[in-house]
Every structure is written in structure tokens, then in C-alpha cells.
GUDREN-777375 format. One line per field, with one value per atom (N, C-alpha, C, CB): atom name; x negated, y negated, z negated. Coordinates in nm, 3 decimals, decimal comma. Each point is the difference from the previous one (the first is absolute). Glycine has a CB too. Layout:
<rs>
a	CA ... $
east	X ... $
north	Y ... $
up	Z ... $
</rs>
This chain:
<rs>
a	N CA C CB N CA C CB N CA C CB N CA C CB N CA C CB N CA C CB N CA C CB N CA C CB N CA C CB N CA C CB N CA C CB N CA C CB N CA C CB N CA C CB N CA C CB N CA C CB N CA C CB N CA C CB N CA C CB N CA C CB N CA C CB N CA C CB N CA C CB N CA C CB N CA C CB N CA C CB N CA C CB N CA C CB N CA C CB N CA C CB N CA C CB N CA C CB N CA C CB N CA C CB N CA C CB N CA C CB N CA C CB N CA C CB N CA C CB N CA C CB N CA C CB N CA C CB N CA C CB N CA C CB N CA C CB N CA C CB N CA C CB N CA C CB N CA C CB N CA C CB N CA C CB N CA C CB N CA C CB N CA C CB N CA C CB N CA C CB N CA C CB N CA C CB N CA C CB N CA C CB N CA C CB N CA C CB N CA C CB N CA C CB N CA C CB N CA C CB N CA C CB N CA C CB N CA C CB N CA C CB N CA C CB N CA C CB N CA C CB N CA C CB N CA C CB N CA C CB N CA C CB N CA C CB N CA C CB N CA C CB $
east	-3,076 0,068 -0,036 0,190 -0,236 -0,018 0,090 -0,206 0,255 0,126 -0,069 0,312 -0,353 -0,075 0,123 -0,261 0,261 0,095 -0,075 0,201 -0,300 -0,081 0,103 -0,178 0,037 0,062 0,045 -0,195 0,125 0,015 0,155 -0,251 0,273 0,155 0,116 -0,046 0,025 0,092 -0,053 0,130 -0,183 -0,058 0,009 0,092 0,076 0,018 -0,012 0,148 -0,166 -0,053 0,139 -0,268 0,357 0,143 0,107 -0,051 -0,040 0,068 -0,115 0,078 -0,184 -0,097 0,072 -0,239 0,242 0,048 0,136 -0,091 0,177 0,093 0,008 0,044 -0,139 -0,037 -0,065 0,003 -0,085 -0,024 0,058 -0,090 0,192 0,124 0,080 0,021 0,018 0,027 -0,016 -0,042 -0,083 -0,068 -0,099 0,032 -0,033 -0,017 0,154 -0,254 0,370 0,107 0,026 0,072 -0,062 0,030 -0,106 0,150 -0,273 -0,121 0,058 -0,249 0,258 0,076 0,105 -0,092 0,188 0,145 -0,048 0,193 -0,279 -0,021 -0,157 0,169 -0,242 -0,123 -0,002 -0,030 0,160 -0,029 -0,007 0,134 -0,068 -0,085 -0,141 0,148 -0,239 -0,120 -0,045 -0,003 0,040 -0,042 0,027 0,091 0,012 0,061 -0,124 0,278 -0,301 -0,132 -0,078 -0,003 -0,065 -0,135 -0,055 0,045 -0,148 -0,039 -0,015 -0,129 0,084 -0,019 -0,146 0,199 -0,235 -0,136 -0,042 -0,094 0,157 -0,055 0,105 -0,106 0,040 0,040 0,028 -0,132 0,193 0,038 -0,027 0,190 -0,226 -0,028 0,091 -0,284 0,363 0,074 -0,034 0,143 -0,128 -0,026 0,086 -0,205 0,351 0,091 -0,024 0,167 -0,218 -0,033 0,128 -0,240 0,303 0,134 -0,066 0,187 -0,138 -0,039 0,110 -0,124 0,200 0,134 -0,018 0,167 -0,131 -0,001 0,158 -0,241 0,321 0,154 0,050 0,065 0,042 0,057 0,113 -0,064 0,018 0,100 0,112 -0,229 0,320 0,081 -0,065 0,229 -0,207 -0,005 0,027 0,114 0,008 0,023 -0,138 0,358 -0,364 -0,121 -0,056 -0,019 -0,066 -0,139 -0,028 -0,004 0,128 0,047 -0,028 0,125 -0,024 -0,034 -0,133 0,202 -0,287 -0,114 -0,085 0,018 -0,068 -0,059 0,034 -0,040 0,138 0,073 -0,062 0,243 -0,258 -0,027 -0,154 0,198 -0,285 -0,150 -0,038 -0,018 0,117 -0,034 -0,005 0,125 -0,006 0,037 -0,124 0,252 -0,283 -0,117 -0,113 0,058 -0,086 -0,106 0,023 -0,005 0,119 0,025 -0,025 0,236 -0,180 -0,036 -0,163 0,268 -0,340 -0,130 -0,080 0,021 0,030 -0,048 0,032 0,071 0,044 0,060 -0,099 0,273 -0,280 -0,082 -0,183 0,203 -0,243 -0,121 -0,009 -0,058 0,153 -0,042 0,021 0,041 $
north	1,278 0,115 0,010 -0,020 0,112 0,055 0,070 0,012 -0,046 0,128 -0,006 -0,088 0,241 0,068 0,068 0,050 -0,077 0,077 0,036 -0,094 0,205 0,035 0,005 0,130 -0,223 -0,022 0,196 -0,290 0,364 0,098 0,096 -0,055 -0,069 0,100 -0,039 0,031 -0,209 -0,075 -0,067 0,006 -0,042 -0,021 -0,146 0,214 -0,253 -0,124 -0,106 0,105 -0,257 -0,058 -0,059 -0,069 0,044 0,014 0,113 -0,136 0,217 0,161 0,007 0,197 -0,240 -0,029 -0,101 0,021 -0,135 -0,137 0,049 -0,206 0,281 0,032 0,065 -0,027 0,164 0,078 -0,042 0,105 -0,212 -0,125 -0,071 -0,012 -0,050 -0,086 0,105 -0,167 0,254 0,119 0,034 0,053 -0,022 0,006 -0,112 0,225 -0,354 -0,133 -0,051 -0,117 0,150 -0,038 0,104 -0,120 0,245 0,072 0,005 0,116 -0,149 -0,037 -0,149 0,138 -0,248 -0,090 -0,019 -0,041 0,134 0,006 0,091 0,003 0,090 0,102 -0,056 0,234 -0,314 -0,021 0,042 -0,173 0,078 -0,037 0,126 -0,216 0,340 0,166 -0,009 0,107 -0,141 -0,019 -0,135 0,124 -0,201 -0,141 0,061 -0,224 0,277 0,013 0,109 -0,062 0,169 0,099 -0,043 0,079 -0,221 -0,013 -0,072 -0,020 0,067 -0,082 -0,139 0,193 -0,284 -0,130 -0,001 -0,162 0,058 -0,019 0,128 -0,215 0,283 0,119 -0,018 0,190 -0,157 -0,026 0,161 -0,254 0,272 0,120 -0,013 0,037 0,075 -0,059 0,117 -0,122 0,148 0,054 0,003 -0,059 0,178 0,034 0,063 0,005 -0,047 0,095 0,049 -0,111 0,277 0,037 0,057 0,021 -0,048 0,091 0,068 -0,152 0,321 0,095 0,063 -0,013 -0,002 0,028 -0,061 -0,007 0,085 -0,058 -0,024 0,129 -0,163 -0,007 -0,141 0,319 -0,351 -0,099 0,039 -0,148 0,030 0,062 -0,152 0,235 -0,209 -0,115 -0,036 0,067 -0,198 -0,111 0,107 -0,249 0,270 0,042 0,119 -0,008 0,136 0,093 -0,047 0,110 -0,210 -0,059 -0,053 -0,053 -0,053 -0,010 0,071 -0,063 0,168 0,130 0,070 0,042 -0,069 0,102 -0,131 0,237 -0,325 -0,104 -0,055 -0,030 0,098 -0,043 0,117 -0,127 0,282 0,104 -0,023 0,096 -0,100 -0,050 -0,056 0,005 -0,117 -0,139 0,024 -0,145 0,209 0,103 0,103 -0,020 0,069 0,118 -0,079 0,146 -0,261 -0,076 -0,058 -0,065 0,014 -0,095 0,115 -0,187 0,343 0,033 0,082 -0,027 0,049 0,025 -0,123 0,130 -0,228 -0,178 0,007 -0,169 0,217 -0,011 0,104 -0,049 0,160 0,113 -0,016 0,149 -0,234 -0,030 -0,128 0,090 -0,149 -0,099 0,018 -0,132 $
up	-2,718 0,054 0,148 -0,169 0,210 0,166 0,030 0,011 0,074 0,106 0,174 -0,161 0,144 0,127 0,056 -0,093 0,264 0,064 0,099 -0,063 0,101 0,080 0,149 -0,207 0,326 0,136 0,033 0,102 -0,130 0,040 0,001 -0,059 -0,084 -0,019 0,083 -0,240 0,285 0,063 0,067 -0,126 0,226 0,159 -0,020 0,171 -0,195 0,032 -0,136 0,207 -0,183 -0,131 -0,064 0,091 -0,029 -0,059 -0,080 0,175 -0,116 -0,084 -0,152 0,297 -0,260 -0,152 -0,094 0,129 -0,019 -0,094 -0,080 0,191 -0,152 -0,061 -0,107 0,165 -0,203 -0,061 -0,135 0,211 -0,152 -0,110 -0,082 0,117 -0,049 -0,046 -0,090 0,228 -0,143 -0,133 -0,153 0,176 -0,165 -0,122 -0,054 0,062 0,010 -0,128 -0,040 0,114 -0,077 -0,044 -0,110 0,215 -0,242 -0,113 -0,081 0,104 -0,095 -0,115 -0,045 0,123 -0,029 -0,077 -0,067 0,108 -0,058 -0,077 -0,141 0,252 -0,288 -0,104 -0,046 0,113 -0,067 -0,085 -0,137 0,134 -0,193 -0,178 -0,050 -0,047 0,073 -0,012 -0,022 0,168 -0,104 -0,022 -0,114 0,252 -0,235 -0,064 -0,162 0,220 -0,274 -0,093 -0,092 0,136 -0,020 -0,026 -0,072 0,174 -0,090 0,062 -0,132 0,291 -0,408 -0,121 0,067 -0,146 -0,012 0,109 0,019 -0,078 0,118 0,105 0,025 -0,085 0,206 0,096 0,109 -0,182 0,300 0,113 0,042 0,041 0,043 0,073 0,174 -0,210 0,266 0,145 0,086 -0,038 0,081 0,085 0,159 -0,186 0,233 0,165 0,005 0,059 0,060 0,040 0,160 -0,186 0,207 0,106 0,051 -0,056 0,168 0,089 0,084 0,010 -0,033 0,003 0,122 -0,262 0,258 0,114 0,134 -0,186 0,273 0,135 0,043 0,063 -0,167 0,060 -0,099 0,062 -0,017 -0,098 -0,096 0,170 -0,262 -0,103 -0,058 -0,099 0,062 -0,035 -0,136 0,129 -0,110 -0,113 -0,135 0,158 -0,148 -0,190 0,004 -0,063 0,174 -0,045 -0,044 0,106 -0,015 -0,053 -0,137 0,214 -0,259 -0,114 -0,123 0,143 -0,113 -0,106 -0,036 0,083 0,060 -0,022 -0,052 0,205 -0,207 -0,079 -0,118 0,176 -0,216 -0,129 -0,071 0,070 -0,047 -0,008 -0,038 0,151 -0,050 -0,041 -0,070 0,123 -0,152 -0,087 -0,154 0,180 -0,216 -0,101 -0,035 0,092 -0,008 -0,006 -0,069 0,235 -0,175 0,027 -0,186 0,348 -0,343 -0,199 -0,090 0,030 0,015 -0,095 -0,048 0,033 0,079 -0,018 -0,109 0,261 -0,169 -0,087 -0,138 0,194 -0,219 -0,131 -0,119 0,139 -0,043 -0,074 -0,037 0,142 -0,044 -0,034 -0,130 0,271 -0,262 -0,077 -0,156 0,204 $
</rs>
């Protein structure tokens, strides 16, 4: 999994690091969404790009990666 927080959107590397922490904590709390998808022997590769130049609380972020992830199981689900 990659999580990109372009310097451009947030200057400082603590306002990134955070943005980060963000969203590897609700991919870890909601992974098994994906795992559950995912046939066996196939791997999945994930890139989460933040697109916002503002902050958002814990639960948003939450919701909107729970949202993707979902998007993401059921495309998986449909190909297989």
C-alpha cells in the first residue's frame, strides 16, 4: 500500500506525517474488506493519493477509505 501526500498540498512534513497516520490507521482498522475480496494467491497493490489541501478528522478519513475499499472488494469480487 502507498499513501502519497504531495509537499505541495502541505508545506510542512508533520501536517503530511499526519495525513498518513490517518489513512494507514483506517486501512488497518477496515483491511479485512479487502482480504475477504481478494481470491487466494493474488495480491492487490493499493496507492492512496490526498487530493485536499485542508484537514479532515479522523472519523472523515475513516469513512472515505472505508468507501474506496468497498469500491475496490467489489470490482475484485466482479472480476473474479
Amino acid at each position: 500500500m502507498l499513501i502519497s501526500v504531495p509537499k505541495k498540498r502541505f508545506k510542512h512534513a508533520v501536517d503530511r506525517n499526519r495525513v498518513k497516520r490517518q489513512v494507514r490507521e483506517a486501512f488497518r482498522l477496515h483491511k479485512q474488506l479487502l482480504y475477504e475480496a481478494l481470491p487466494d494467491n493474488e495480491q492487490l497493490l493499493l496507492a492512496f493519493i490526498w487530493l485536499s489541501d485542508e484537514h479532515h478528522p479522523s472519523q472523515f478519513v475513516e469513512s472515505r477509505v472505508v468507501n474506496l475499499m468497498q469500491r475496490v472488494a467489489e470490482k475484485v469480487k466482479g472480476n473474479s
